[in-house]
MDTraj code that builds the backbone (N, CA, C; nanometers):
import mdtraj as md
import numpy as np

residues = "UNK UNK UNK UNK UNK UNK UNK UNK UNK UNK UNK UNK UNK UNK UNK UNK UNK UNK UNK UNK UNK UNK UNK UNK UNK UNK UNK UNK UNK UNK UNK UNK UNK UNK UNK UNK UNK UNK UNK UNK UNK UNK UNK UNK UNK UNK UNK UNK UNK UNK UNK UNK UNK UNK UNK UNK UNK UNK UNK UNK UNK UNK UNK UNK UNK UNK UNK UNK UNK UNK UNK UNK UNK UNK UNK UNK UNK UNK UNK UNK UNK UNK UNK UNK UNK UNK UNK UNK UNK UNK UNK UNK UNK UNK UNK UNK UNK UNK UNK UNK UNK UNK UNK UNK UNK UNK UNK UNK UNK UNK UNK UNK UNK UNK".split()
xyz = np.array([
    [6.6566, 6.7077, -13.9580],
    [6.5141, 6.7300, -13.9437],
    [6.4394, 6.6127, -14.0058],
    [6.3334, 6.5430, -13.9362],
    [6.2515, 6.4347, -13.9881],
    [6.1684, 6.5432, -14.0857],
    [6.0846, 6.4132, -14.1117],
    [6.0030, 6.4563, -14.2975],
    [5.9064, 6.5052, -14.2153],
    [5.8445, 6.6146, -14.2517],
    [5.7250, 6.7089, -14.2175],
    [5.5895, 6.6180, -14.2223],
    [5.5180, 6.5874, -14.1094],
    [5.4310, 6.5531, -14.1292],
    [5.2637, 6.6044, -14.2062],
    [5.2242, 6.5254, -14.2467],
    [5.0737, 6.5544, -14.3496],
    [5.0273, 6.6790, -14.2791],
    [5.0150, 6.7052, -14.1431],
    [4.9618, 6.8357, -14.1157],
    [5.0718, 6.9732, -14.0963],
    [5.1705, 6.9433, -14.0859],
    [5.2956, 7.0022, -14.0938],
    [5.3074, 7.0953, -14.2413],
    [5.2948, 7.0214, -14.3572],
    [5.3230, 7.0239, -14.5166],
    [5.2177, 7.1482, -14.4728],
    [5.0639, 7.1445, -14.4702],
    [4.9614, 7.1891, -14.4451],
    [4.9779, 7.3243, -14.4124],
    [5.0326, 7.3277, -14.2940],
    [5.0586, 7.4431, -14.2351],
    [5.1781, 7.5069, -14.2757],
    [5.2541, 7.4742, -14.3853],
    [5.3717, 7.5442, -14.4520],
    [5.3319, 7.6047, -14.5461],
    [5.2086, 7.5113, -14.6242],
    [5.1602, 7.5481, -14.7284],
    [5.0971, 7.6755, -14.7290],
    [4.9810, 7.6611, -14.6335],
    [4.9337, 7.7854, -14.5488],
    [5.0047, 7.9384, -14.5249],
    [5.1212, 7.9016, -14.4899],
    [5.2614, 8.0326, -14.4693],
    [5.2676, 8.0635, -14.5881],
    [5.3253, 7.9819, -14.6568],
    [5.3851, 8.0431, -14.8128],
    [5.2741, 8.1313, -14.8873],
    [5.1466, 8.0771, -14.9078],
    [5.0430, 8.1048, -14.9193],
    [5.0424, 8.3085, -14.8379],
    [5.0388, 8.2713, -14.7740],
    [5.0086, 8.3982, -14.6658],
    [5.1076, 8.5167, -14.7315],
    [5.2609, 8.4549, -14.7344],
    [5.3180, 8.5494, -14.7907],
    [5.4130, 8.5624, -14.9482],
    [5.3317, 8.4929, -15.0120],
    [5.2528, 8.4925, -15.1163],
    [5.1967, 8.6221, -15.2223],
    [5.1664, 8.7133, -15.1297],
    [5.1032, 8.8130, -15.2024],
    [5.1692, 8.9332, -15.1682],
    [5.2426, 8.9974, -15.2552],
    [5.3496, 9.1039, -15.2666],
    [5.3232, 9.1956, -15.1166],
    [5.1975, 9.2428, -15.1064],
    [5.2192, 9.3420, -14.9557],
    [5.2530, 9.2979, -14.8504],
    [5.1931, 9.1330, -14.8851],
    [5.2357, 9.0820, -14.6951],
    [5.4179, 9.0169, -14.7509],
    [5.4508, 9.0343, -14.8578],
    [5.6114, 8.9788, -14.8528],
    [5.6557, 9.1274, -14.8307],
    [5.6274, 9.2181, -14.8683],
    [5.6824, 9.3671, -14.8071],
    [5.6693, 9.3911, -14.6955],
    [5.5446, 9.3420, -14.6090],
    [5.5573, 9.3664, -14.4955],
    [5.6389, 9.2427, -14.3911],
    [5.6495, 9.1560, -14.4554],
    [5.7353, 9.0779, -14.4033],
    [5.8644, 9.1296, -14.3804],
    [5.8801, 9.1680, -14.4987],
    [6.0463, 9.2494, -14.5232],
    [6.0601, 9.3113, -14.3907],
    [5.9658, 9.4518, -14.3735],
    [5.9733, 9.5578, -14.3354],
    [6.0017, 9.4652, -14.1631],
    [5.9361, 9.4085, -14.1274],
    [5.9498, 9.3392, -13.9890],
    [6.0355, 9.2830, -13.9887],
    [6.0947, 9.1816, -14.0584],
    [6.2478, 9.1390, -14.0435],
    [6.3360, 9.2329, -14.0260],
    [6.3363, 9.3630, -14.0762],
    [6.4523, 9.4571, -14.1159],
    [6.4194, 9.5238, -13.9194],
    [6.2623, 9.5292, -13.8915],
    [6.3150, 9.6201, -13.7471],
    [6.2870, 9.5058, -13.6412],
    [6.3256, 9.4092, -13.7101],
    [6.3541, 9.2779, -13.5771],
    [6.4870, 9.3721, -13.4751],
    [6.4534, 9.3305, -13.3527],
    [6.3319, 9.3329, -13.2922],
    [6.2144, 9.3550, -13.2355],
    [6.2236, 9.5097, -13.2666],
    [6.1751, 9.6028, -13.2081],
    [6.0021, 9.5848, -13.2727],
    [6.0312, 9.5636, -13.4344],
    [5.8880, 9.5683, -13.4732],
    [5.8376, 9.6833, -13.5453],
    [5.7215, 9.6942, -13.6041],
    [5.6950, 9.8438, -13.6068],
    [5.5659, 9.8298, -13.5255],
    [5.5272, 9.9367, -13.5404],
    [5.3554, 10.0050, -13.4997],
    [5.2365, 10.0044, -13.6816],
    [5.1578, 9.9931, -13.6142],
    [5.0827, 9.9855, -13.7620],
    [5.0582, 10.0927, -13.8437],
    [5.1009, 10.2743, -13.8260],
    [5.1031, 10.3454, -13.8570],
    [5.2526, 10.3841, -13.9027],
    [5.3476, 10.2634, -13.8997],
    [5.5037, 10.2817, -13.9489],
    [5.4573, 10.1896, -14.0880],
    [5.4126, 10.0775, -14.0996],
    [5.4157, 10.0230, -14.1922],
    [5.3479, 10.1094, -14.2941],
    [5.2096, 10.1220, -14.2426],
    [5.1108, 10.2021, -14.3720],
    [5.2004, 10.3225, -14.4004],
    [5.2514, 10.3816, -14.3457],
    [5.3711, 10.4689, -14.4028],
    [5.5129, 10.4381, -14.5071],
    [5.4947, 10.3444, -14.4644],
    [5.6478, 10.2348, -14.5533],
    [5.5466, 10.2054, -14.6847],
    [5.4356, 10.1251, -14.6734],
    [5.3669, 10.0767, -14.7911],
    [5.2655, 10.1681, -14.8515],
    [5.2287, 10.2647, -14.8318],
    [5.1645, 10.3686, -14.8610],
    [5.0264, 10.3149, -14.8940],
    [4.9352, 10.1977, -14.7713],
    [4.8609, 10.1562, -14.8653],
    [4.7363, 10.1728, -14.7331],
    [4.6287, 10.1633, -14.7732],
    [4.5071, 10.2198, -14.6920],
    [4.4738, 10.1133, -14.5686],
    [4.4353, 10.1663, -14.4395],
    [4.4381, 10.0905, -14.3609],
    [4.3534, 9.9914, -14.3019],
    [4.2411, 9.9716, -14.3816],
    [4.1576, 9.8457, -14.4162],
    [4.1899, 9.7298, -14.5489],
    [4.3418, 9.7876, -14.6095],
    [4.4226, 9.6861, -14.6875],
    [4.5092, 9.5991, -14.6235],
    [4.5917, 9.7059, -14.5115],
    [4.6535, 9.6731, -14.4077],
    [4.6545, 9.6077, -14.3064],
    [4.5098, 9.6096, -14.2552],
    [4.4728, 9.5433, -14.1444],
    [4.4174, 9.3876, -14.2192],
    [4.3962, 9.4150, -14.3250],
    [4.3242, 9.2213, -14.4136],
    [4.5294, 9.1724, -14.3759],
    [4.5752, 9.2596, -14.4469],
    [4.7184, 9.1623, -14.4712],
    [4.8062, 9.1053, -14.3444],
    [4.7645, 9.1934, -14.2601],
    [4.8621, 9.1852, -14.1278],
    [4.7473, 9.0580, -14.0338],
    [4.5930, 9.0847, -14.0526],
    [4.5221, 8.9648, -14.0209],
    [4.5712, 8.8203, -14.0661],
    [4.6014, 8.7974, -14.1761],
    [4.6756, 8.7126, -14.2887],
    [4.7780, 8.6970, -14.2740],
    [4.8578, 8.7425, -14.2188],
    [4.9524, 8.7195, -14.1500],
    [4.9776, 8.6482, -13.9582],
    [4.9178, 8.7948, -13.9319],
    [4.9053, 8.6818, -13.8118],
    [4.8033, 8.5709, -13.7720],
    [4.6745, 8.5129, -13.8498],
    [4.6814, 8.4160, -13.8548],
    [4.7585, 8.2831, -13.9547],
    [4.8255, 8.3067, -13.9713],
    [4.9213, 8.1735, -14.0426],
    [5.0781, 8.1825, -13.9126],
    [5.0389, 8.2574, -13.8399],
    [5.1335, 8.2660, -13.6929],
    [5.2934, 8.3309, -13.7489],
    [5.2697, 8.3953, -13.8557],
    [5.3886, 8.4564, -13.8827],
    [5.4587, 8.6276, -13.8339],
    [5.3599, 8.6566, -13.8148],
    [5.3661, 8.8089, -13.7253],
    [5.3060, 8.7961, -13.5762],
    [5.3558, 8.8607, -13.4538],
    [5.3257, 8.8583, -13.3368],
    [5.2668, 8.9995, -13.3184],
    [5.1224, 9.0003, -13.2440],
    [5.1129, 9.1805, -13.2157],
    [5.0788, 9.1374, -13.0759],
    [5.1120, 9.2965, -13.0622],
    [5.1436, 9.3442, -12.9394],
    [5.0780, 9.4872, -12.8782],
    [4.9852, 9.5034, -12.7839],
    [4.8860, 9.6431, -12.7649],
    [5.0164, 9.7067, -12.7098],
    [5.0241, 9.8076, -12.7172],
    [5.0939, 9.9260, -12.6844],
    [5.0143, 10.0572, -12.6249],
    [4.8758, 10.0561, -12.5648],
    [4.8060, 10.1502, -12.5686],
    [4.7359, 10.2068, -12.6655],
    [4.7086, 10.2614, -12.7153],
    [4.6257, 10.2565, -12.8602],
    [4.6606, 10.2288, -12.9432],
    [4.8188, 10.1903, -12.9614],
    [4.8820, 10.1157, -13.0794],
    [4.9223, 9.9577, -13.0498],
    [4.9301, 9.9209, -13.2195],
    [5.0005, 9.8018, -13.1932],
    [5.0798, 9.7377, -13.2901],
    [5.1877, 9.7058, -13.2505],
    [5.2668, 9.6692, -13.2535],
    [5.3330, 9.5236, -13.3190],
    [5.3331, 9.5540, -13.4265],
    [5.3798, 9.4030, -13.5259],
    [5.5285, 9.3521, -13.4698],
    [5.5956, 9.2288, -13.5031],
    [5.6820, 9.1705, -13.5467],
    [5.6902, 9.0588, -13.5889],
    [5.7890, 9.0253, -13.6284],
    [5.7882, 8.9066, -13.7177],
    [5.8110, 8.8019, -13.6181],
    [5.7551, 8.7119, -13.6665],
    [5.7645, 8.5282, -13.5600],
    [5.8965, 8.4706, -13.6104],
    [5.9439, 8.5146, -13.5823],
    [6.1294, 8.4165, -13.5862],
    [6.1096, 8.2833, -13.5804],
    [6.0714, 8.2472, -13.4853],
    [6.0340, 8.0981, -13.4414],
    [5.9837, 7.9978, -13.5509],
    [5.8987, 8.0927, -13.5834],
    [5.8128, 8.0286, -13.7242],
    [5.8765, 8.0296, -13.8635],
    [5.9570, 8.1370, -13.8850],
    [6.0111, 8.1726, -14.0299],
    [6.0991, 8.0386, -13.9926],
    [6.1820, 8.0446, -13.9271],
    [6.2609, 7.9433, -13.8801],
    [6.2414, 7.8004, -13.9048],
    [6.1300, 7.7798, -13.8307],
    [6.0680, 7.6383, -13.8888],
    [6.0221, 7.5943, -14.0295],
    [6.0020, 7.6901, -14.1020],
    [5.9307, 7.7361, -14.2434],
    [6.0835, 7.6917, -14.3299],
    [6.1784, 7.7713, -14.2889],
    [6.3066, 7.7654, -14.3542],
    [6.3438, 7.6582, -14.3479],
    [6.3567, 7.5938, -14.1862],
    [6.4251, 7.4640, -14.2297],
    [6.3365, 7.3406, -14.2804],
    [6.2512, 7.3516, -14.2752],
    [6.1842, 7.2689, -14.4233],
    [6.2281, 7.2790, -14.5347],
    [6.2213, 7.4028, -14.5263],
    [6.2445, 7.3972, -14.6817],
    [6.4291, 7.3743, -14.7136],
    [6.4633, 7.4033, -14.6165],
    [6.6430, 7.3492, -14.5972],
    [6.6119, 7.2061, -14.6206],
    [6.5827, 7.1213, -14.5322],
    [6.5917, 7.0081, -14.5277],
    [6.5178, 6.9680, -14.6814],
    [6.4413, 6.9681, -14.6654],
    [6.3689, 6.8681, -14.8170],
    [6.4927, 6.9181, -14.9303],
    [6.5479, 7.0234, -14.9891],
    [6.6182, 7.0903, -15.0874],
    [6.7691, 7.0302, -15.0807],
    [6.8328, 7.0620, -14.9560],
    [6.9418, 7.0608, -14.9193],
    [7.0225, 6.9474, -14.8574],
    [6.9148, 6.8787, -14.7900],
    [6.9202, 6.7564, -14.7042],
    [6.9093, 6.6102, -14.7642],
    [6.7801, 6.5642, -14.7615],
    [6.7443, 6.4766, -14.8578],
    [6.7851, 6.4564, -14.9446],
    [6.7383, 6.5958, -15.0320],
    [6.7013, 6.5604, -15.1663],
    [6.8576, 6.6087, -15.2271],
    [6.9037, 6.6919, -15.1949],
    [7.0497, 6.7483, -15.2480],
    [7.0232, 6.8097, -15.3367],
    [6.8909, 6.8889, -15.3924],
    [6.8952, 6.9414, -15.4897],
    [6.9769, 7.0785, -15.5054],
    [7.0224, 7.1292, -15.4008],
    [7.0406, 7.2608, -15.3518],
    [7.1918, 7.2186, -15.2816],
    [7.3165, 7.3222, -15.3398],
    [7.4159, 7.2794, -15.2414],
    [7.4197, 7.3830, -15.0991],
    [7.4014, 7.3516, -14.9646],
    [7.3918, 7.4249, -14.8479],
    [7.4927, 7.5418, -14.8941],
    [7.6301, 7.5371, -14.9198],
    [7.6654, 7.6610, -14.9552],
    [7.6247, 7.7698, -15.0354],
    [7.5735, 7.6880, -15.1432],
    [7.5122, 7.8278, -15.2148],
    [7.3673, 7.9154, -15.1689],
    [7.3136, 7.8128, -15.0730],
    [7.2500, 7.8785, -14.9829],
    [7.2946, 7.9893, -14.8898],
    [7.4069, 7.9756, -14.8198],
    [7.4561, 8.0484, -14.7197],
    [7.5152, 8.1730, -14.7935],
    [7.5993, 8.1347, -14.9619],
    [7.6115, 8.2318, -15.0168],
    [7.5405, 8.3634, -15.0824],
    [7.4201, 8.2960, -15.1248],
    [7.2679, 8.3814, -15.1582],
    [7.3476, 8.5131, -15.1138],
    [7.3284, 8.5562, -14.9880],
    [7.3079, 8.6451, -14.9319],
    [7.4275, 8.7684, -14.9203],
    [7.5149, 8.6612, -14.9605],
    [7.6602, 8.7609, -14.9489],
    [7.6855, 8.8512, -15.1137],
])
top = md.Topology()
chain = top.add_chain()
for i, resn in enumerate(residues, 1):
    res = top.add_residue(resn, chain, resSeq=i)
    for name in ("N", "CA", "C"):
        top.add_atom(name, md.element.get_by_symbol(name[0]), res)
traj = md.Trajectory(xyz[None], top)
């Protein structure tokens, strides 16, 4: 991966930022976990138990920094998470850590999780 350009950094910064603040990293969670399907916005406020003019700021905040996709369903709608984007987000941050800089050995990355 080449070095992220000045508006690139910008718009990462922006993401992290976004999820950043404990409800939208829970609701991040919660959408990764029903990749792909997603939830509905009356699954989450049920998962986070939190009022739905809190909900609707965070999931706004979210999907503008292009990290959640919605979707009308008829009177509902329908979150998921932007793969595409986490993706790009990650390998930045792969590359600068892991790549470059070597601060990070790629395995213990891959291990994290196990």
């Amino acid at each position: 991966m080449k070095a992220a350009s000045p508006e690139q950094i910008i718009q990462y910064a922006d993401m992290f930022a976004a999820i950043g603040a404990e409800s939208r990293l829970r609701i991040m969670q919660l959408l990764l976990a029903a990749h792909p399907e997603g939830m509905v916005v009356g699954e989450i406020q049920a998962e986070l138990d939190v009022s739905g003019s809190n909900l609707s700021h965070h999931l706004d905040k979210l999907k503008n920094e292009d990290l959640v996709q919605v979707q009308r369903e008829g009177t509902y709608l329908r979150y998921t998470a932007n793969v595409n984007a986490l993706q790009q987000l990650l390998a930045f941050l792969y590359s600068e850590c892991c790549t470059r800089s070597k601060a990070i050995s790629p395995k213990k990355i891959v291990n994290a999780g196990a």
